[in-house]
N, C-alpha and C positions, 0 to 999 in steps of 0.2 A: 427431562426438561425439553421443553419444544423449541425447536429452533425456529431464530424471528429473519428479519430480513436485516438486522441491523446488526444482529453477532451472529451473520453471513458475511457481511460487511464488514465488520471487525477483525473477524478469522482471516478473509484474505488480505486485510490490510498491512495485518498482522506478521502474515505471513512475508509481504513484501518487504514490509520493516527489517524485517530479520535477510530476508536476501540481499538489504542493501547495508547490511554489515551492524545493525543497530544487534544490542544484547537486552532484549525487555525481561529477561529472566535471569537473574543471577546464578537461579538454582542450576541452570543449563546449558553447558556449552555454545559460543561461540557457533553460527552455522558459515561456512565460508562466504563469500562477498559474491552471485551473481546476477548482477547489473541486467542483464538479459530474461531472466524466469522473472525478476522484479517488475519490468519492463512489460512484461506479457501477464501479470498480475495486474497490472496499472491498466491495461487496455481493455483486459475482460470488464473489468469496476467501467472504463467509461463508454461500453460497450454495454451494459447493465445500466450505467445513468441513460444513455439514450433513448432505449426499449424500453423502461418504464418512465420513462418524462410523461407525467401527467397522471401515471396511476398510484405513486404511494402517496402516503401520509405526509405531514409536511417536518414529522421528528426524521423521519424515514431519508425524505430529499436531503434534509440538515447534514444527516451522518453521512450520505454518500458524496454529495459537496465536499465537506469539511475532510472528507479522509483522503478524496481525490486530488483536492488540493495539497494537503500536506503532504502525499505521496509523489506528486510531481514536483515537487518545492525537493523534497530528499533528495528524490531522481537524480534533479539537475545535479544537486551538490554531490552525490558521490562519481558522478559518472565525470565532472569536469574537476574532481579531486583523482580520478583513476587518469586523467590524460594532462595532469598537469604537471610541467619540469619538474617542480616541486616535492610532488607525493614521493614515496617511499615505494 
């Protein structure tokens, strides 16, 4: 299977997910919570959106918007659930 730019995108997204405590696989453990490798997943993505602004496809931009966003949108929420009186 050849790998595209989009489950490039997907895998690190992926990955970040799971660093910031999310479980997208039942079959598989739990990876611990860190907010920081997350963090540096998030910045290569928009280090990656800047360097190709203007050369992908326009499914291509879709996916890397939409994941960048949703991954900063997590970001916030677990990093100000990790510093809040609140959390556990």
């Amino acid at each position: 299977m050849a790998v595209t730019f989009s489950g490039f995108i997907f895998s690190l997204s992926t990955s970040a997910m799971m660093l910031m405590g999310e479980q997208l696989d039942p079959q598989q453990g739990q990876m611990p919570v860190n907010l920081a490798q997350a963090k540096e997943i998030i910045d290569i993505l928009s280090m990656l959106e800047s360097k190709t602004r203007g050369n992908l496809a326009t499914d291509e931009q879709a996916v890397l918007t939409d994941m960048l966003y949703a991954l900063r949108m997590k970001y916030v929420d677990a990093a100000s659930s990790t510093h809040s009186p609140h959390s556990s």
